[in-house]
C-alpha positions in Angstrom: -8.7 11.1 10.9 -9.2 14.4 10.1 -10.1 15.8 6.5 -6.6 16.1 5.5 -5.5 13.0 6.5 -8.1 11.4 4.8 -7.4 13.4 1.4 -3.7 12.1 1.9 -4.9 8.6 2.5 -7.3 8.6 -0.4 -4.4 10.3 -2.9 -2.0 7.6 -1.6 -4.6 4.5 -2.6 -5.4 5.8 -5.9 -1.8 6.8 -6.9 -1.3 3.1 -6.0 -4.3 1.7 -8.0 -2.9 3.8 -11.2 0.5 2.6 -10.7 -1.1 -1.5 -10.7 -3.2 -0.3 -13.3 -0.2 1.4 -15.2 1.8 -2.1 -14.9 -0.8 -3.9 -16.2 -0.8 -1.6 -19.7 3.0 -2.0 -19.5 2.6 -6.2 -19.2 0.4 -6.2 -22.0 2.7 -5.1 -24.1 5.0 -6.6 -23.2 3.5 -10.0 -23.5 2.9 -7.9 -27.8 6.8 -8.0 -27.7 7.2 -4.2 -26.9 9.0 -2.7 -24.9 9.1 0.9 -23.1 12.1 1.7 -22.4 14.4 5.1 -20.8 16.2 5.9 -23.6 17.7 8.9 -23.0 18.4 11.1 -19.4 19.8 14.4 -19.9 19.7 17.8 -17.6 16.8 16.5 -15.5 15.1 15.4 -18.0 14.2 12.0 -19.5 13.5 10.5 -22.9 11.0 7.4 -23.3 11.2 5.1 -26.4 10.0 2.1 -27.3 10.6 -1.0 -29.4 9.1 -4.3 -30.8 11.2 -7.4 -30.2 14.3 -5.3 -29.3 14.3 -3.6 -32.5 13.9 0.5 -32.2 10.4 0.9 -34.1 10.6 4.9 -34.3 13.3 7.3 -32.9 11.2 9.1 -31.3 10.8 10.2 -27.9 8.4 11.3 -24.7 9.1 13.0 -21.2 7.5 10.4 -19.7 7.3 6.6 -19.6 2.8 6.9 -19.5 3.1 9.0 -22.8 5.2 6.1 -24.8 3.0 3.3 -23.1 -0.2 6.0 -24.1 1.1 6.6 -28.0 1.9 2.8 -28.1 -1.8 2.0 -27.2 -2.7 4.2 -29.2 -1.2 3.3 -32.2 -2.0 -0.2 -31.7 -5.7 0.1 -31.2 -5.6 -0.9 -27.8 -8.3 0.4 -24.9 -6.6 0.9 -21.9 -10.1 1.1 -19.8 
């Protein structure tokens, strides 16, 4: 392959690795009783939330579903390494 396949290739196994990686943050806690969720989806845009036991926790919101799982982690004390 030449050098651009091979970027492409490389790209396409680590945006893979992330997502199982990103799944695995998600399951976690999930298994807490949280859950992210799409809570909103306006204009192009979309609105991340979260909840504990399927009870809203905070109204707030993120543009993206890594930023809610991120905060989340972050406010619980949880590595995500």
């Amino acid at each position: 392959m030449g050098r651009a396949a091979d970027r492409t290739a490389r790209r396409k196994a680590e945006a893979i690795e992330w997502r199982k990686q990103f799944d695995q943050r998600k399951e976690s806690l999930k298994n807490q009783g949280y859950e992210v969720y799409l809570s909103s989806k306006a204009h192009g845009e979309e609105g991340w939330s979260y909840r504990k036991d399927g009870k809203l926790i905070e109204g707030l919101a993120w543009e993206s579903e890594n930023g809610a799982v991120s905060y989340l982690e972050e406010k619980l004390k949880i590595s995500n390494q």
